[in-house]
N, C-alpha and C positions, 0 to 999 in steps of 0.2 A: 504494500500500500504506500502511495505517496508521501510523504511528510508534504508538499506543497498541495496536495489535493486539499488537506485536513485544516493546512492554516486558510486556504481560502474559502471554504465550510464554514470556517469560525469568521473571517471577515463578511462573509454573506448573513452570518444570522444576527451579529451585532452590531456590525455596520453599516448593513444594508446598501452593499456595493457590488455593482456587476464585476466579474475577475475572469481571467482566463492564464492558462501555462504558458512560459515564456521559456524561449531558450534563450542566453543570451537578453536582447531587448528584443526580438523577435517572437511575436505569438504563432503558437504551434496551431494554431488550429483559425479556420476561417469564422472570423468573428463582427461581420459586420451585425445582425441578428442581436445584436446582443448592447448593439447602441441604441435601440428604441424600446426593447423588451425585456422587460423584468427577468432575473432569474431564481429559477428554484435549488434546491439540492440534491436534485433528480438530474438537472442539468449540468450540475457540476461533475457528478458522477461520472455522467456521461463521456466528460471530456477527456482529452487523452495527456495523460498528464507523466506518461515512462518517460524516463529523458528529461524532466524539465527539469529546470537550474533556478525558476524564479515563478512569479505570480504577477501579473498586471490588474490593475486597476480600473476600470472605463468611466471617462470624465463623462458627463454629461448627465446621464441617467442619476435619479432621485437627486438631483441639483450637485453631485457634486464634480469637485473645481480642483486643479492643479497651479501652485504659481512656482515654476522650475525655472533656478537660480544656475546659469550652468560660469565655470571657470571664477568662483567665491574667492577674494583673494585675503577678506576680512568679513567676519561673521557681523559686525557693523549694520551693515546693509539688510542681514536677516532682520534684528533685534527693531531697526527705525520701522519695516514694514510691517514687523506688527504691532508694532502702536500705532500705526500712520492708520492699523486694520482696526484698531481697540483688540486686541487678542491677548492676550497672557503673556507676559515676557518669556516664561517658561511654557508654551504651549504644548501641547503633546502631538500636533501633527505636523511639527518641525521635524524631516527628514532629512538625513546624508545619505547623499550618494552611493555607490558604490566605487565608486572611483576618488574618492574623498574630499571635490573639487565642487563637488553641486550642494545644493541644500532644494528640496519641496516642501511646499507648502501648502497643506492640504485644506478648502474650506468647503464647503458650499455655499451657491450664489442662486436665486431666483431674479426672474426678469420679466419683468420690469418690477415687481412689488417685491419688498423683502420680504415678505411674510411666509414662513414654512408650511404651506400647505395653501388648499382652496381658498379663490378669494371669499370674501367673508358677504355672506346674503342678508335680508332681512330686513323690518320695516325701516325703511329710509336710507337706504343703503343698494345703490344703482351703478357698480361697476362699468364707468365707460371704456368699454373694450378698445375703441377704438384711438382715445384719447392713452391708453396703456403702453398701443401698439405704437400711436408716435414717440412716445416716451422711451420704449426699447429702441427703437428705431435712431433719435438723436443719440441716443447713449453709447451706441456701437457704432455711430458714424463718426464717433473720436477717435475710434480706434482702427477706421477702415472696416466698416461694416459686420452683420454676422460671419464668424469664420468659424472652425476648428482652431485650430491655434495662432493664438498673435505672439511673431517675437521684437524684442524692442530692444534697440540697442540701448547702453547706458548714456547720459549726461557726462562729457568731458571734465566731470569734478568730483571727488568724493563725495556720500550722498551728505554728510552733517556738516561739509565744509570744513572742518579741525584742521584737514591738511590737502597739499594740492595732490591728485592721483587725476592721470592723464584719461583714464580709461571707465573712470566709477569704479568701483569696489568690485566689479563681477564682470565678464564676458558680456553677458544679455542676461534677458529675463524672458523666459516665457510662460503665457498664459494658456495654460491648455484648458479648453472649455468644452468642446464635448467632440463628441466619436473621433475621441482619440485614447489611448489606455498609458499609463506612467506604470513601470515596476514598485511594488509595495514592497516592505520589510517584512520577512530574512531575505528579500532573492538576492541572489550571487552578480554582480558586475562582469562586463567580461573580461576586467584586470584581474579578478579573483577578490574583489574585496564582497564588503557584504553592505546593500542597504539595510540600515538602523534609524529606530527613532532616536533624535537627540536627548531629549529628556524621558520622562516615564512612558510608560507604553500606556500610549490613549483606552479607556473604557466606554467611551459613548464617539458616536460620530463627531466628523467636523464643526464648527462652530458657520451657522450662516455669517455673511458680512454681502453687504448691500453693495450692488451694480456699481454704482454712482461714485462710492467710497472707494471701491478696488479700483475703478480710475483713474480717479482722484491720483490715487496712488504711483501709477505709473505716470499720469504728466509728471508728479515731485521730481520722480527718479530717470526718468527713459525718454527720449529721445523719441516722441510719439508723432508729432507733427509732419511729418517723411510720412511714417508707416500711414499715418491718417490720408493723406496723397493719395498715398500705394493705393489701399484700399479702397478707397471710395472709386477712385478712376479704375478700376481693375475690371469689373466687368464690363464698363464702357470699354475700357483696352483692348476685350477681345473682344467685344461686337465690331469696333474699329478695323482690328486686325482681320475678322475675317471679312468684312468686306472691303477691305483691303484687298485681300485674297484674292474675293469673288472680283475685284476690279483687274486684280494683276491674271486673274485665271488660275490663282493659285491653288485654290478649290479642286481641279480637275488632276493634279500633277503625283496622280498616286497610279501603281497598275491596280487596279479594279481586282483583276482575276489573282496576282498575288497576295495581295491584302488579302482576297479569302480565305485563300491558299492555306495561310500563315495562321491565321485565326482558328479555321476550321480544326487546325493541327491543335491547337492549345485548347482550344474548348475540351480536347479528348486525352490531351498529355500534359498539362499543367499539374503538378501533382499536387496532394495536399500540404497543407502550411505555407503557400508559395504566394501568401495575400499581399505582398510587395509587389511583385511582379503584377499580380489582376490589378493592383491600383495604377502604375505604369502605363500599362495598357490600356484602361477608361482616359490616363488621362492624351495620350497620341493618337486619341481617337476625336478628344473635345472639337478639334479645328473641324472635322466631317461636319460638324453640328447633327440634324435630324441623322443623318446615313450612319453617324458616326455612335450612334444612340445606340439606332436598330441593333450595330456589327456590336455592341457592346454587351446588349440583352441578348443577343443571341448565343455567345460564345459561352456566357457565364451559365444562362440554364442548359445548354447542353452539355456541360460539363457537368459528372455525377458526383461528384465531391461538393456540388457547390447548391446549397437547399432555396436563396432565397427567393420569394417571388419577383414577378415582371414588376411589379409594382415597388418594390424596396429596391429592386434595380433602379428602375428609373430616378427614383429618388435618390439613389446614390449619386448616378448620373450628374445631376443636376447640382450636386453638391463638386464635384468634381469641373465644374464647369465655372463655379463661384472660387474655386481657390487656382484654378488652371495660371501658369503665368508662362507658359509657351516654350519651357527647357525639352519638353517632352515632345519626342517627335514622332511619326509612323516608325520610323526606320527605328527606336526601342521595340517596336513589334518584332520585326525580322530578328534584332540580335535577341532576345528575351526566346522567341521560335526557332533560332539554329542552335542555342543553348542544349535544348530540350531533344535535336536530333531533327530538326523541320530542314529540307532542302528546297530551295528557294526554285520554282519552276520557272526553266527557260521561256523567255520570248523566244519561238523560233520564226526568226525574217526570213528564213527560204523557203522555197515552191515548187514544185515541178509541174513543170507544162511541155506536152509535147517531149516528154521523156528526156528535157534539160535542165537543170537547178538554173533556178532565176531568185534573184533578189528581191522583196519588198522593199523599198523606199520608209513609206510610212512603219512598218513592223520593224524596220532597221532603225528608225530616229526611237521609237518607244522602246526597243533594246537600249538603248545609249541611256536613254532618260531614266530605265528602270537601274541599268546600272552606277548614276549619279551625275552623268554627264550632264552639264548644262551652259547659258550664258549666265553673265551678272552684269550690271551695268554698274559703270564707273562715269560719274557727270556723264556726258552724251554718245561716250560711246558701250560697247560692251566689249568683256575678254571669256573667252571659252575657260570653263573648270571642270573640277569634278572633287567631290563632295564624297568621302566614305570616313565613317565612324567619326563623323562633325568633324573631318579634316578637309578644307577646303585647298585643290591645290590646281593653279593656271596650268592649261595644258593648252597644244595646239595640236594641228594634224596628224602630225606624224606618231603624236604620243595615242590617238585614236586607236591607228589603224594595227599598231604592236599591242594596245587592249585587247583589241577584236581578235587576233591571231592568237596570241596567248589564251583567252578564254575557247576556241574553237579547240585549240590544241589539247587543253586541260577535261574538254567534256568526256563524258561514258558516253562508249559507243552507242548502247541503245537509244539516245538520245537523240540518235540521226533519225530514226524513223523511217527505214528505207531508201537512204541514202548513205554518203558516207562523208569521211571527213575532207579527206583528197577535193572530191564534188565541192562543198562547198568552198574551200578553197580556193579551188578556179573560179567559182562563178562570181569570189570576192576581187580578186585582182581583175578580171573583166571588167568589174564594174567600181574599180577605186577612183576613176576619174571623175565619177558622180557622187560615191558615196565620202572618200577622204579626203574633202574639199572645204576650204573656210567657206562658201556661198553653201555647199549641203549643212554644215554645221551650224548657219545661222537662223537654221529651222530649230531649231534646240528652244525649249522652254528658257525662258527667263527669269530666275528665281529670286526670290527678294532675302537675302544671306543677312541675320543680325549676328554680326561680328559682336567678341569681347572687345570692349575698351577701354583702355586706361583713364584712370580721373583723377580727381584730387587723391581722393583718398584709399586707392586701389590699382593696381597695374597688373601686369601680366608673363609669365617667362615661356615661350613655349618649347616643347621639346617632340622630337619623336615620336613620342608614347602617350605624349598628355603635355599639360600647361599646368604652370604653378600660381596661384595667386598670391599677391603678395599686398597686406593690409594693416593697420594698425594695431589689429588683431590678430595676433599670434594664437595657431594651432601647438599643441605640444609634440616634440618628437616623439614618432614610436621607440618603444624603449623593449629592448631582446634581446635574445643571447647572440653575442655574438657581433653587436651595435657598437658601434663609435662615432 
């Protein structure tokens, strides 16, 4: 029997918190179900809990609330927010990390009214609902709207002012507020430390603390004003972007029969616990908008691992579209699909007619374009690239037409279909006057590329294999055997 089954059985009957197994910070098992729905001890049973190393949390359900302190450099900052909260100096749902750099802070929040429970009926007593809703409504428009989680950087000052600190007392702050889950105490970090409560170990739930006040809070502290921008413009930004799209044609620039291809594959080999990836994939589907829905609901109820209905889809969907901010692209589909064993079906541009391989023109430009090829424009004019694993690199004819022979060279035979490789070969140099030509290439889609770029406060190093960011904010080195 579990030991983390047993503590989250006792967090479920005295705490009245949705929980699920974690490995690592990763939940073992597909848990979106579980951020609208009550659970039992039936449920938890149920879960599959060999192998786990921790227990998570889920923000949202029965009001409660996460405020995750990550890279603490002085407990300082803990201690002002909760008085800034009215909370107990000593509270009990002050958490460390497992890594010994965080602190959480566990409350519950109700929205728009503090009050724990139903609003209250009775003579002379008329709930205007609607005046409630604007009230939630301006409340979260400080902070950039309803989300799942808000992160905020700190104020370039220690928070009590005593002394100067470049950076605020901590990394950031984040506010995780609902269908999202935090690791609870004992789970294991994947340093090997252990989350613990700081002080005594809590006997009753979190303590409410009102909307309004945990705001409050972060203007004191965070750097909100930006994130409030972010927010609010964000789903404007992608209504913009895709017709943007829809103006540049961008819309159209996917292979159709691939994308199924790829989906079809995961909807039946995704295996279970792989709820990173399905989130991935809802979201390099957000730009399709409606198509983008459908291939989304579809993949996920075909898959038998995966219980929930068209309806908590779509809802997810939709949620997914509210925090979308366009890092996620289709081509996370294919690499997420070749992971798993998915092989990506040829465009085959040739034909026979008359008992001669002949070229398609058009089935040859949608080869090029499925395999990354395109233009970009620079002021007025454009330069030919080609685009693989968000490496974007200038190329010209010659580098085409050594693509195309190297991939002819590289295929499985059965992929000729009655023909062979020799065949198409000829019928490509026959036809390179037409096909490997800057005027053939300038049939090439045009795609609109958002580059990294450097700012005030952020630059960029690239290499190889990836790009390094470089910020005011230092990540810590991995530290292992065998490190200097």
């Amino acid at each position: 029997m579990s030991l983390f089954k047993e503590i989250a059985k006792t967090y479920k009957q005295k705490m009245n918190i949705n929980v699920l197994p974690l490995k690592g910070k990763r939940p073992m098992i597909i848990w979106d179900k579980w951020q609208t729905e009550i659970q039992t001890e039936e449920d938890i049973n149920n879960m599959e809990w060999n192998n786990s190393t921790g227990l998570g949390g889920i923000q949202g359900i029965n009001d409660w609330r996460c405020i995750d302190l990550d890279g603490v450099e002085d407990y300082e900052i803990v201690e002002l927010i909760l008085k800034d909260l009215e909370l107990p100096e000593k509270y009990c749902w002050v958490i460390q990390s497992g890594s010994g750099e965080g602190f959480h802070i566990y409350i519950r929040s109700l929205y728009p009214s503090p009050h724990p429970g139903p609003l209250p009926k009775g003579e002379g007593v008329n709930p205007d609902l609607n005046n409630l809703k604007e009230q939630k409504e301006n409340l979260f428009e400080k902070i950039g709207g309803e989300k799942a989680v808000y992160k905020f950087k700190m104020k370039p000052v220690s928070p009590s002012e005593s002394r100067s600190r470049e950076n605020g007392y901590c990394k950031h702050i984040e506010l995780r507020w609902m269908n999202c889950q935090t690791a609870l105490p004992p789970s294991m970090h994947e340093s090997g430390g252990i989350y613990n409560f700081y002080f005594d170990e809590p006997k009753e739930p979190p303590v409410y603390v009102e909307l309004e006040k945990l705001i409050c809070c972060f203007e004191k502290y965070c750097i909100v004003e930006s994130q409030r921008a972010e927010g609010r413009g964000q789903k404007v930004q992608l209504q913009e972007q895709v017709q943007e799209n829809r103006k540049n044609g961008e819309k159209v620039f996917y292979d159709k029969a691939r994308l199924e291809s790829a989906l079809d594959f995961l909807s039946q080999n995704l295996p279970d616990g792989s709820y990173e990836e399905w989130y991935k994939i809802g979201f390099a589907l957000v730009p399709l908008e409606k198509e983008g829905e459908k291939y989304f609901i579809e993949m996920s109820l075909k898959n038998p691992k995966y219980k929930d209905s068209e309806f908590e889809l779509k809802k997810k969907f939709d949620s997914l579209i509210k925090d979308y901010d366009g890092r996620v692209t289709i081509g996370t589909i294919y690499h997420i699909a070749e992971m798993y064993g998915w092989k990506k079906p040829v465009i085959k541009f040739w034909y026979r007619e008359n008992d001669r391989i002949k070229i398609s023109r058009i089935r040859f430009k949608k080869f090029l374009e499925s395999e990354g090829f395109c233009k970009y424009k620079i002021e007025s004019s454009h330069i030919f690239v080609r685009i693989e694993n968000n490496i974007v690199e200038e190329i010209v004819d010659v580098d085409v037409k050594e693509f195309v022979m190297n991939f002819i060279e590289r295929m499985a035979t059965e992929e000729f279909e009655g023909t062979n490789r020799n065949e198409i070969i000829d019928a490509l140099i026959k036809s390179a006057n037409q096909l490997f030509t800057q005027q053939f290439l300038e049939f090439l889609i045009t795609r609109n590329i958002e580059f990294n770029k450097d700012s005030f406060d952020k630059g960029y190093f690239y290499f190889k294999n990836g790009f390094v960011e470089v910020s005011p904010h230092p990540s810590p080195l991995p530290k292992g055997e065998g490190e200097n």
